[in-house]
C-alpha positions, 0 to 999 in steps of 0.5 A: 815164432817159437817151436811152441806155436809154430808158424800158421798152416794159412791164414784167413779173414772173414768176409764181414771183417773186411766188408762191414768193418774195414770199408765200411765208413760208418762202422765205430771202429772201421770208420777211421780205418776206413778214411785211412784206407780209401784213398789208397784206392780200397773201396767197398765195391772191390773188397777182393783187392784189399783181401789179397793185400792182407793176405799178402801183408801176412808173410815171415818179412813183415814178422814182428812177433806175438804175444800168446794170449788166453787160449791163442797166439796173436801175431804181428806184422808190420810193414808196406800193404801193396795197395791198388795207387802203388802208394806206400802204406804202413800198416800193423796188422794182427791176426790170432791162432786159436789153441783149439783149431786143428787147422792152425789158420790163422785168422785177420783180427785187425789193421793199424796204420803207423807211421809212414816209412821215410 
């Protein structure tokens, strides 16, 4: 990060990011990322585990940059999210600070799957 934006004081999601998106099977877009995540063992009856995942995707290693964008920063992570299997999963996930929050949290937009590691 640059001395401009500096790193996020936390980093949050919302409840329904994860529930009525990423686990849910018929949600448009969630849907396939849904199919990608579940048979890594995430399922909607235990949402906390993949909260914890993110939470925990979201660190200075897995730093691959941002991009500011109007009124906000997006960052990008990308690497190995922990998973309940211990299966290897490599993942893009982008969350955005927004300008005008005195908090500086940084908040989930999204998860990618790419490609698996060799």
């Amino acid at each position: 990060m640059t001395p401009e934006f500096g790193w996020p004081a936390s980093f949050t999601i919302a409840p329904a990011k994860i529930t009525a998106y990423l686990l849910d099977p018929n949600h448009p877009d969630g849907g396939p990322k849904y199919a990608f995540l579940a048979p890594f063992g995430f399922t909607p009856r235990n949402p906390e585990d993949l909260r914890r995942a993110l939470l925990s995707h979201a660190r200075r290693d897995n730093f691959a940059g941002f991009v500011p964008a109007r009124r906000a920063v997006k960052l990008y992570f990308e690497g190995l999210l922990p998973t309940p299997t211990e299966a290897r999963s490599n993942v893009r996930t982008v969350w955005q600070m927004d300008d005008d929050d005195p908090t500086r949290a940084a908040r989930f937009i999204t998860l990618k799957p790419l490609p698996r590691p060799a």
